[in-house]
C-alpha positions as CSV (number, residue, x, y, z in Angstrom):
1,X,73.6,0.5,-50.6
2,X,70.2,0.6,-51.1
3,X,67.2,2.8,-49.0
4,X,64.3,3.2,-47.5
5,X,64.4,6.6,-46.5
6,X,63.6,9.9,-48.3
7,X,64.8,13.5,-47.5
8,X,62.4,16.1,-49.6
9,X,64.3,19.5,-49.5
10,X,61.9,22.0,-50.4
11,X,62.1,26.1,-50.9
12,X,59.4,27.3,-48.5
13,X,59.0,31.4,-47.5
14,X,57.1,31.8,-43.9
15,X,54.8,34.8,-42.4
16,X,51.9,35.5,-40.0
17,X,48.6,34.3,-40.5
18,X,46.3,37.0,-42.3
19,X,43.2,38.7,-40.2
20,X,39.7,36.8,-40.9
21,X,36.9,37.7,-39.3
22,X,35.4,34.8,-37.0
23,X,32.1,33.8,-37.5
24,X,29.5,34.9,-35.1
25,X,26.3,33.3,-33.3
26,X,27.3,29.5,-33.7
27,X,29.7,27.7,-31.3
28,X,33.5,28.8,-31.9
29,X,35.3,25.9,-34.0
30,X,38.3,28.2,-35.1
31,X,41.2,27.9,-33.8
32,X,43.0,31.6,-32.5
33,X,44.0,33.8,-35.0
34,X,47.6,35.6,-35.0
35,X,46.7,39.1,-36.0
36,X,50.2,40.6,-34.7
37,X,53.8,39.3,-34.4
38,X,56.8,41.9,-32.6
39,X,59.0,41.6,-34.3
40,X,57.6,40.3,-37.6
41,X,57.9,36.6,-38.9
42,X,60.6,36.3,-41.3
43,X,62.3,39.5,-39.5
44,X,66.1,40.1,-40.0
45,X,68.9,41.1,-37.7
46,X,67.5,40.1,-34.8
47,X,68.9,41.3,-31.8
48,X,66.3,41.0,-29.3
49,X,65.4,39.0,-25.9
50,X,61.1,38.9,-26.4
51,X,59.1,37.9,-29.1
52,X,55.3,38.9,-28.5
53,X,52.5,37.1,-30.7
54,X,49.2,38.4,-30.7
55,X,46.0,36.4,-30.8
56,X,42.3,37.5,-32.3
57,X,41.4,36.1,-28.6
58,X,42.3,34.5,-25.0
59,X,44.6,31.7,-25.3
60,X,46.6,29.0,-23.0
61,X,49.7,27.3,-23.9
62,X,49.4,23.0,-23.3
63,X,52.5,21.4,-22.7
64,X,55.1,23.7,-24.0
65,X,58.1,21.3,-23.6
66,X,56.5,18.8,-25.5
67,X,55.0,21.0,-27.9
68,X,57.3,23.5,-29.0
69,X,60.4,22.8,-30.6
70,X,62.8,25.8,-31.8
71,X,65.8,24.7,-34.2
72,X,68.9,25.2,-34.5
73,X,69.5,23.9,-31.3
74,X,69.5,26.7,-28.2
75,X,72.1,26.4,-25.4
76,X,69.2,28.1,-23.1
77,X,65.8,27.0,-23.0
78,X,63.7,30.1,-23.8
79,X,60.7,31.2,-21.1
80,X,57.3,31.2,-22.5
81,X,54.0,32.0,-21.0
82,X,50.7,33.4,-21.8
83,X,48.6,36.3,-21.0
84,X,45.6,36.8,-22.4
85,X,45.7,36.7,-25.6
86,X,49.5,37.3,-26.5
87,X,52.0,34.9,-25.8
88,X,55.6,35.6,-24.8
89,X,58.6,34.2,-25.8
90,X,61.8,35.5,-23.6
91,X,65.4,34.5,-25.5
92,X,68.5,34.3,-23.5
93,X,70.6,36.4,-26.5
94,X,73.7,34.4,-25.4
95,X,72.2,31.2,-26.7
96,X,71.9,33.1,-30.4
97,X,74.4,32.3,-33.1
98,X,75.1,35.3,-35.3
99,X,73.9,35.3,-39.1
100,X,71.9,32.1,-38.7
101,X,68.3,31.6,-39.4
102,X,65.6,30.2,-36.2
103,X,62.4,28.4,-36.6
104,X,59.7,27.8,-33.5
105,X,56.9,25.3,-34.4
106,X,54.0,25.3,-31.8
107,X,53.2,22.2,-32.8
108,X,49.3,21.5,-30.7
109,X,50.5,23.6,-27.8
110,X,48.4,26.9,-28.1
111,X,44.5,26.6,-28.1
112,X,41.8,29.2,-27.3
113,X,40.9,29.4,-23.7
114,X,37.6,28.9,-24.6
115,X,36.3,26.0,-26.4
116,X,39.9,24.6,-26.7
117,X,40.3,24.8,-30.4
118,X,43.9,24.6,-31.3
119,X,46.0,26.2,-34.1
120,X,48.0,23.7,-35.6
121,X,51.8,23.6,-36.5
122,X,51.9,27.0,-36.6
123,X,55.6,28.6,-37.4
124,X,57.5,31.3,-36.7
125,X,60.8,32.2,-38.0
126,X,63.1,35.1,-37.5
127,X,67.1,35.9,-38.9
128,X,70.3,37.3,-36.8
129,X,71.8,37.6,-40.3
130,X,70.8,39.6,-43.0
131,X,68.8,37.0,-45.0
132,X,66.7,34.4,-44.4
133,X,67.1,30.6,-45.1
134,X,64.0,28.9,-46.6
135,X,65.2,25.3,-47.0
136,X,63.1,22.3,-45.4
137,X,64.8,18.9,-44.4
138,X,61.5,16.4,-44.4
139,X,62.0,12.5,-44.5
140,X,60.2,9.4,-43.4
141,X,61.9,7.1,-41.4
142,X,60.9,3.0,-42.0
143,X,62.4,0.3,-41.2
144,X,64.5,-1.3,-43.7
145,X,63.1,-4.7,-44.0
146,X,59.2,-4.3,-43.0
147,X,58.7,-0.9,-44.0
148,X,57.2,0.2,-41.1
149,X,57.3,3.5,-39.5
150,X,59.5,3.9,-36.9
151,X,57.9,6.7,-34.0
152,X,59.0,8.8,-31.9
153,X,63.1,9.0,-33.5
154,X,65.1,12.0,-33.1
155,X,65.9,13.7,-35.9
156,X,69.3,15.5,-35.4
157,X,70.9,17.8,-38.7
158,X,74.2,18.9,-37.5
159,X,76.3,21.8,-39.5
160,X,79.7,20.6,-40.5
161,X,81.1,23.8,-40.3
162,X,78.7,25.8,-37.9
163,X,78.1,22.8,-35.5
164,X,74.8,24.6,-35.6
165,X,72.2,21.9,-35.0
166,X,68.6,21.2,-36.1
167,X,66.4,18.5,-34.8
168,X,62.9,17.3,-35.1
169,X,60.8,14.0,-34.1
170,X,59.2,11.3,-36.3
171,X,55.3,11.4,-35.9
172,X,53.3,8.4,-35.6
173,X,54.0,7.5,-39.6
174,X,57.8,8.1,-39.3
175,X,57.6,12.0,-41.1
176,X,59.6,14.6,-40.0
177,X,60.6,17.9,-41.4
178,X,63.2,20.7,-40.3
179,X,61.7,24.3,-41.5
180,X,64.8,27.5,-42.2
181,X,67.8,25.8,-42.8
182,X,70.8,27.2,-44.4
183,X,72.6,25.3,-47.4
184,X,75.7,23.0,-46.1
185,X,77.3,20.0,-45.5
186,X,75.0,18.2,-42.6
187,X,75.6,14.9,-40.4
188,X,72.2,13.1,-40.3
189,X,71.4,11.4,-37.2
190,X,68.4,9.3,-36.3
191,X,68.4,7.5,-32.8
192,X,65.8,6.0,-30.4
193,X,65.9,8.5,-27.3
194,X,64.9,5.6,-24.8
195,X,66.2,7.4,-21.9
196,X,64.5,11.0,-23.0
197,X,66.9,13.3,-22.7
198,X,67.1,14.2,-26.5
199,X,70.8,13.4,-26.7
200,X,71.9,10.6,-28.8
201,X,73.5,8.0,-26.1
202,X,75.5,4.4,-26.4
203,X,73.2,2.0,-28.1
204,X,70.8,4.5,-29.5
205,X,72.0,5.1,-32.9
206,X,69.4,3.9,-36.3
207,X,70.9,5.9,-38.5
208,X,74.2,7.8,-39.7
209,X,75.1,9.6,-43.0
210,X,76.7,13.0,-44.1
211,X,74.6,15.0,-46.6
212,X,74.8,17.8,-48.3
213,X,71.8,20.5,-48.4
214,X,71.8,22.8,-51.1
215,X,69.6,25.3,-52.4
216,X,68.1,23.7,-55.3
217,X,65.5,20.9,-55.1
218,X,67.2,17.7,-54.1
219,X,65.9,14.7,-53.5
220,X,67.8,12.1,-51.1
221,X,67.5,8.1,-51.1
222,X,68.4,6.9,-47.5
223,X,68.1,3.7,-45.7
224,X,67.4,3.8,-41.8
225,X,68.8,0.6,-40.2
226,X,65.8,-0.3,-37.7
227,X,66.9,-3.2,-35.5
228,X,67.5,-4.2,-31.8
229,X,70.4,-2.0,-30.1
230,X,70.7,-3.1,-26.4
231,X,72.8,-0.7,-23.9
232,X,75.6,-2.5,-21.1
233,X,73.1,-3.7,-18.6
234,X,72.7,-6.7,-16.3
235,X,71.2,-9.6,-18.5
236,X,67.7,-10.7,-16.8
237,X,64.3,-11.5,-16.5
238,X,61.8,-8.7,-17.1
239,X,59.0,-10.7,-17.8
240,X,57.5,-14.3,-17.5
241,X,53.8,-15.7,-18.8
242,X,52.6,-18.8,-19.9
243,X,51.6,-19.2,-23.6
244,X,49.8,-23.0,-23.1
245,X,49.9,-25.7,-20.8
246,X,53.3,-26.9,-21.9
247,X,55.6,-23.9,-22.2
248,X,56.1,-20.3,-21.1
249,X,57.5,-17.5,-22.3
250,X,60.5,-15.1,-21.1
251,X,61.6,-11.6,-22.0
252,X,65.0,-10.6,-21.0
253,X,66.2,-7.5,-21.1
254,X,68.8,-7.8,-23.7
255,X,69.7,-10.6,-26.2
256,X,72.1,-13.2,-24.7
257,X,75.8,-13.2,-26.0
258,X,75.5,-17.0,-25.3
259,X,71.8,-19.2,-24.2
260,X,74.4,-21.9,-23.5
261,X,75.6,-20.3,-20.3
262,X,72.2,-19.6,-18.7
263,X,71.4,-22.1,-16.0
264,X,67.9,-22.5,-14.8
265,X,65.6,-25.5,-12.7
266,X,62.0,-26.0,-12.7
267,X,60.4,-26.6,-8.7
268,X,63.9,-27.2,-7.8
269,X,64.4,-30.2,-10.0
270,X,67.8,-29.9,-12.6
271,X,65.4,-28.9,-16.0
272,X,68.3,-27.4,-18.4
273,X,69.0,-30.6,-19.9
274,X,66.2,-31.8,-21.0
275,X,64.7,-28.5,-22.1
276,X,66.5,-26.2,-23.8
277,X,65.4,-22.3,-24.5
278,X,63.9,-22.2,-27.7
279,X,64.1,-18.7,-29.4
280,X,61.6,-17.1,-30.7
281,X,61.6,-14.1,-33.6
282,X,62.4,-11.4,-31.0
283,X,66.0,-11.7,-29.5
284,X,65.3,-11.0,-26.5
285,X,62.5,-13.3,-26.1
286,X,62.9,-17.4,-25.2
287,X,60.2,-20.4,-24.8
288,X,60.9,-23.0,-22.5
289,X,58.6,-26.1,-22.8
290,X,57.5,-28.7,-19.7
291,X,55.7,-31.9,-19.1
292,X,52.6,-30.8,-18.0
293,X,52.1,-30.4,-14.3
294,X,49.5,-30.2,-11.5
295,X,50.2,-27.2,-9.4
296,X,48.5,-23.8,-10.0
297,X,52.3,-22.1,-10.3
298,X,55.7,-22.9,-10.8
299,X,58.9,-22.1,-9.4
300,X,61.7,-20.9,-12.0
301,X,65.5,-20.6,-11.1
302,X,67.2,-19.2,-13.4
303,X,70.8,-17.8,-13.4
304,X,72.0,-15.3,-15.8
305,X,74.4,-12.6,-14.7
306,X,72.1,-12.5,-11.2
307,X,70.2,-15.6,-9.9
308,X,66.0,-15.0,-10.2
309,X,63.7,-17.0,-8.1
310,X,60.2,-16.4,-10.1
311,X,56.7,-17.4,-9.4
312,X,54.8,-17.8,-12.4
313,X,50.9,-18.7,-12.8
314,X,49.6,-21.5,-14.8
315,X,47.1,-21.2,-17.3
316,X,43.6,-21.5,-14.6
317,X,42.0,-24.1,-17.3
318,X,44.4,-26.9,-17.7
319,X,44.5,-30.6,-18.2
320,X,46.9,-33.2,-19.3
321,X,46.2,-33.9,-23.1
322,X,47.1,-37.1,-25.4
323,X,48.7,-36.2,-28.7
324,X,46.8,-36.4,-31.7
325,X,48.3,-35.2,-35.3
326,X,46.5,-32.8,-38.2
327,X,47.9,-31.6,-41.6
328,X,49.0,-28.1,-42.1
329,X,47.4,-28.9,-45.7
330,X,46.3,-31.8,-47.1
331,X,46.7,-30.8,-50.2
332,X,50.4,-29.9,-51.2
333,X,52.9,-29.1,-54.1
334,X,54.9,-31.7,-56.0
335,X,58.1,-30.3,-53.9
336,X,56.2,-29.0,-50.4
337,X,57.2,-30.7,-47.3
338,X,54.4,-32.3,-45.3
339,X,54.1,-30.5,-42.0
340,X,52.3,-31.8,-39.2
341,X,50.5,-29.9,-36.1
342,X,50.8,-32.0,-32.8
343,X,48.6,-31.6,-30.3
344,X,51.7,-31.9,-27.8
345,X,55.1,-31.0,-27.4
346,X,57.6,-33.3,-29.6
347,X,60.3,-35.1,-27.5
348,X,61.4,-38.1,-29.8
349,X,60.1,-39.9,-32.8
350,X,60.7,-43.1,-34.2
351,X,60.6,-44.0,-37.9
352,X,60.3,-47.5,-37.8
353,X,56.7,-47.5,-36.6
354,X,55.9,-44.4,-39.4
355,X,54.6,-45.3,-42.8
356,X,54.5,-43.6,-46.0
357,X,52.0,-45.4,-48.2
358,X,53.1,-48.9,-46.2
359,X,57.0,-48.7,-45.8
360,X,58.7,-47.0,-43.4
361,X,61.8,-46.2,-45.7
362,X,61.8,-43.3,-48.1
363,X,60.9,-40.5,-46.1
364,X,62.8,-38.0,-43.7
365,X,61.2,-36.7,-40.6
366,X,62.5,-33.5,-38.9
367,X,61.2,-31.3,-36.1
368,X,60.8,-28.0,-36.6
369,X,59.5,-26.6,-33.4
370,X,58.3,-28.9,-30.4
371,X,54.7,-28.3,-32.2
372,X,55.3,-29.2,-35.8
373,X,57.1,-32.1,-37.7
374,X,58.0,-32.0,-41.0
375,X,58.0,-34.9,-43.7
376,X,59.6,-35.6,-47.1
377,X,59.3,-38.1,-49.0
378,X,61.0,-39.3,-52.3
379,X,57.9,-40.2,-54.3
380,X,56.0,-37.7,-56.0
381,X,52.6,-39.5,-55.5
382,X,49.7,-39.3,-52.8
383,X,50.7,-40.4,-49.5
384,X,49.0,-42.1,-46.6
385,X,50.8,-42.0,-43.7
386,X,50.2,-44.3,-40.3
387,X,51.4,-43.5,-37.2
388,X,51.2,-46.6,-34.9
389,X,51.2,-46.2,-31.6
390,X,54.8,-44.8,-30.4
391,X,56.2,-43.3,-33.5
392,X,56.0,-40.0,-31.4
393,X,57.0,-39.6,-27.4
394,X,55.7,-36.5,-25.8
395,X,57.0,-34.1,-23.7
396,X,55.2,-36.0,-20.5
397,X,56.8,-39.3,-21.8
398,X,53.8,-40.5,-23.2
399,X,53.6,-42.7,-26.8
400,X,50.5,-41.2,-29.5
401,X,47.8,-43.4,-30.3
402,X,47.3,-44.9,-33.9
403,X,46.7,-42.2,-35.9
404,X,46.3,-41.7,-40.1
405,X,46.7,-38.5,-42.0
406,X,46.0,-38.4,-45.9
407,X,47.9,-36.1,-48.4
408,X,46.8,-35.0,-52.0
409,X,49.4,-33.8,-54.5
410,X,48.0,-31.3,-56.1
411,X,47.5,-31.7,-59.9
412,X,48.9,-29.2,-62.4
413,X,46.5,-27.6,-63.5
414,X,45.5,-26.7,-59.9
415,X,49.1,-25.1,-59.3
416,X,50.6,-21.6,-60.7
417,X,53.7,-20.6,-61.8
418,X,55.8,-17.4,-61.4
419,X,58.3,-15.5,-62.8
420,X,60.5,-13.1,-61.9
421,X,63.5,-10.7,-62.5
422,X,65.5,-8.8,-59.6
423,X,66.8,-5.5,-61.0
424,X,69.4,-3.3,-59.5
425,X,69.9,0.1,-61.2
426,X,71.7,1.8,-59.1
427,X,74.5,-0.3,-57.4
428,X,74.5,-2.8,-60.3
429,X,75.3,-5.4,-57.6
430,X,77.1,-8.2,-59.0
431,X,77.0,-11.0,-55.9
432,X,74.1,-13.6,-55.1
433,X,71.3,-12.8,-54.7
434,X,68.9,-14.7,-52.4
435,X,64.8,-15.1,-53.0
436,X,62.5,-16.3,-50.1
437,X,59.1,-16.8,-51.6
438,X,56.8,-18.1,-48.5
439,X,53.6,-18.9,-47.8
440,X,51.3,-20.6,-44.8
441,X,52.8,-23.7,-45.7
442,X,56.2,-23.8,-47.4
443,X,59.1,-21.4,-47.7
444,X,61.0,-21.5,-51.5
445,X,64.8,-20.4,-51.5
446,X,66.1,-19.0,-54.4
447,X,69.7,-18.5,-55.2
448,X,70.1,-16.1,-58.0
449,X,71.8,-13.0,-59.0
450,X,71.3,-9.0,-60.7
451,X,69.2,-9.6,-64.2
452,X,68.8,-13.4,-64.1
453,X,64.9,-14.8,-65.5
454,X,64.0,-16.9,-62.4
455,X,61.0,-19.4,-62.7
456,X,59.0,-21.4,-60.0
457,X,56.4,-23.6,-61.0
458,X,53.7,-25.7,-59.3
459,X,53.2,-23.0,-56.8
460,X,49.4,-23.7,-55.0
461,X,46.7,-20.6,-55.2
462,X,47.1,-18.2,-52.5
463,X,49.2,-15.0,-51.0
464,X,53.3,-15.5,-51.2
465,X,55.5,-13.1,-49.2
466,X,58.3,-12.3,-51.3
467,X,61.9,-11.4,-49.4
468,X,65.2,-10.4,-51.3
469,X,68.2,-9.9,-50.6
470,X,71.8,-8.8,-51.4
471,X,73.7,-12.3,-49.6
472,X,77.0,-9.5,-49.6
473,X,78.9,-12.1,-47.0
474,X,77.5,-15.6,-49.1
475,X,76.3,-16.7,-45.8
476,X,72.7,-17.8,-47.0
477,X,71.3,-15.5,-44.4
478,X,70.0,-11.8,-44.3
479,X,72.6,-10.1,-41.9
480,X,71.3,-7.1,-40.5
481,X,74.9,-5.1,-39.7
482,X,76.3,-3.6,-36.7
483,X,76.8,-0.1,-36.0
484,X,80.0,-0.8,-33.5
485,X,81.7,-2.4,-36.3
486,X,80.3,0.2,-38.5
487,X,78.9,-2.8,-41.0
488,X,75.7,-1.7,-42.8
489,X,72.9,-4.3,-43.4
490,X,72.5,-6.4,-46.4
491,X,70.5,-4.2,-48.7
492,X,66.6,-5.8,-48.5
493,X,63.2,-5.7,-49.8
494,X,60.6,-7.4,-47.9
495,X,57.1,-7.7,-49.7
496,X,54.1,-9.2,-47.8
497,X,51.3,-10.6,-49.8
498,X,53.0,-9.4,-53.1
499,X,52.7,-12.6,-55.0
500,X,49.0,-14.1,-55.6
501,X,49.3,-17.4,-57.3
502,X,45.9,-18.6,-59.2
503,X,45.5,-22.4,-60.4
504,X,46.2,-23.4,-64.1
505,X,47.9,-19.7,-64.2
506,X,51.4,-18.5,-65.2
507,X,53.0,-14.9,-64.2
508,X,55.7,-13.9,-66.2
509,X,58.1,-11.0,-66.6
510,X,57.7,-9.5,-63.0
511,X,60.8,-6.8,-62.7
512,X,61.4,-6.4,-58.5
513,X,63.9,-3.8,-58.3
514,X,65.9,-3.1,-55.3
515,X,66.2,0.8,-55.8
């Protein structure tokens, strides 16, 4: 399987900050200086209950549980305080494993009292064993398909022999990093601690794998699986707002095993039938479209494990429009689609009174979302296409005026081609592999496999998204796994703006490798 993710394991050796003078007469900038630690950093055999740090001047500690994190794990939260300019930290010496290294991090917690200039991600480390471990566990969790950081994870390193445990949290670009940890065979946990009490719970879990830490420079290829985990909860609404004068928006607050089953009215009036839920990219979220109407709100009903009355606003500047049609593009590739923006909600359309360059055979007209049709046609020539008046029936019932859009093929010499190769030199996967090329207009679907010259021609200029995937289950479909069934997701790379396509241009030999 393919990654995303990185563990760095570094040799690192840590001690006290050396004395420097502070500057004098200009306004303190400095953050405090440690100019004594009892017992020293780095100290071995520790058996006692305090550690005192010493500052170059007053300090306070800021938000110490948030702040400060100590690893391995302790059974007893230690007592710190300030005073002055040392700061106290009191053990509990039951909580202590023998012969195992400790690390505090201050993280932004202690500042002078003064100006409020804070010492950074300073680190303190002592021993109860004779020697000190130096390795550091540092990653960067992204999700798997968009590469984005993923904040605010828990970061849990568990001994498989010790059952000590080390843990640390994902800043605001996914990094993390575990300072004094011994060599070993570790289970690597990352979860989403949505209820924030640093425990990994049901329906919390991103990421699983056992690793093993040694004490040379290693460097680890994981993958974090970043999607949607939803705990056992009542399915309902947690939010409603309207997106246009036609439809709505609603967030539930987990995906529904089944949008069949939901039953909901509009004012009172039976509304499931004639408008479904539509889904949207989130699986939580639904649209449901209406004929327009007058009153400043509406009334929903809608039964999902509880029944919900809801009162939701209308937009305040409304008024009952008559549909009107535009071209995504009007300029299009030999193979694109023609899609077509409606002003209004789709309900029906009738191909008998839609022409294609003066017949009203040749063509197939499909619609993709209530706002936009899509056209084919057979011919691979310019088209005008006439839409008398009730080819399209709107959401209110109403038939579109007469209306004419023109469409250019674009010549050759105005389109780009591409070329590519998908490499795979690690799992030298042998299945399909499948290619979505997309761009504002069109999406292109590859079916290819490992090694395989793939060529696609009369491409028009502009920015493609490029998404790959391993098709592991020959479904056609990304699948993004499930961690109850313990099925990983179909290894991806997802690539925005990667392909620029200039006219009368050809790009050849592009490797994409899904290392």
């Amino acid at each position: 399987m393919n990654s995303t993710k990185y563990l760095l394991l570094l040799l690192i050796f840590n001690s006290c900050a050396q004395i420097v003078t502070p500057d004098g007469g200009l306004k303190d900038t400095k953050p405090p200086i440690i100019i004594k630690c009892k017992p020293i950093a780095g100290a071995l055999n520790y058996s006692e209950e305090k550690i005192i740090l010493t500052f170059d001047e007053k300090i306070e500690i800021k938000n110490p549980l948030e702040n400060i994190s100590i690893t391995p794990n302790l059974n007893y939260k230690p007592k710190i305080k300030a005073h002055k300019n040392t700061l106290e930290i009191i053990l509990n010496k039951d909580s202590l494993k023998t012969n195992t290294t400790y690390s505090i991090n201050f993280g932004s917690s202690i500042a002078d009292i003064n100006e409020g200039n804070i010492l950074e991600n300073f680190n303190y480390n002592f021993s109860t064993g004779s020697f000190l471990d130096t390795l550091i566990a540092s990653g960067v969790a992204l999700s798997i398909k968009d590469n984005k950081p993923v904040i605010n994870a828990i970061i849990s390193l568990k001994n498989s022999l010790s059952f000590v445990t080390y843990s640390s949290v994902t800043d605001r670009n996914g990094f993390w990093k575990i300072n004094n940890m011994a060599t070993g065979n570790y289970d690597l946990l990352i979860f989403k601690d949505n209820n924030s009490n640093k425990k990994l719970d049901n329906a919390e879990l991103y990421f699983n794998q056992n690793i093993f830490i040694t004490d040379s420079l290693a460097l680890f290829k994981n993958k974090l699986i970043n999607y949607s985990f939803w705990a056992p909860k009542p399915l309902k609404i947690i939010n409603a707002k309207y997106l246009d004068n036609y439809s709505f928006c609603l967030t539930m607050s987990k995906p529904p095993s089944n949008i069949a089953n939901i039953k909901y009215s509009i004012d009172n009036t039976n509304y499931k039938k004639e408008n479904p839920l539509t889904a949207t990219d989130k699986k939580d979220s639904f649209i449901l479209y209406h004929s327009f109407i007058e009153n400043d709100s509406i009334l929903l009903s809608i039964h999902t494990d509880t029944l919900q009355k809801i009162t939701i606003l209308q937009p305040k500047k409304r008024k009952k429009e008559r549909q009107s049609f535009t071209a995504l593009s009007s300029v299009i590739g030999k193979k694109d689609p023609i899609v077509i923006n409606t002003t209004v909600p789709v309900k029906l359309t009738n191909s008998e009174k839609i022409k294609v360059n003066g017949s009203n055979k040749g063509f197939d007209l499909k619609i993709i979302t209530p706002y936009k049709i899509s056209l084919t046609h057979n011919q691979i020539i310019d088209k005008q296409i006439i839409f008398e008046q009730g080819a399209i029936s709107d959401i209110n019932g109403d038939d579109n005026n007469p209306d004419t859009l023109n469409i250019t093929i674009a010549e050759d010499e105005k389109t780009g081609s591409y070329e590519f190769v998908i490499k795979d030199s690690i799992n030298n996967y042998k299945g399909n592999v499948i290619c979505k090329i997309t761009n504002e207009i069109s999406d292109y679907i590859i079916k290819t496999s490992v090694n395989k010259s793939n060529s696609m021609k009369g491409l028009l200029p502009g920015n493609y998204t490029l998404e790959v995937w391993f098709d592991e289950n020959n479904n056609d479909k990304w699948d993004e796994g499930n961690y109850d069934l313990k099925i990983f997701p179909e290894p991806i790379v997802l690539l925005k703006n990667f392909i620029t396509i200039k006219p009368n241009w050809d790009t050849n030999g592009v490797e994409i490798y899904m290392d």
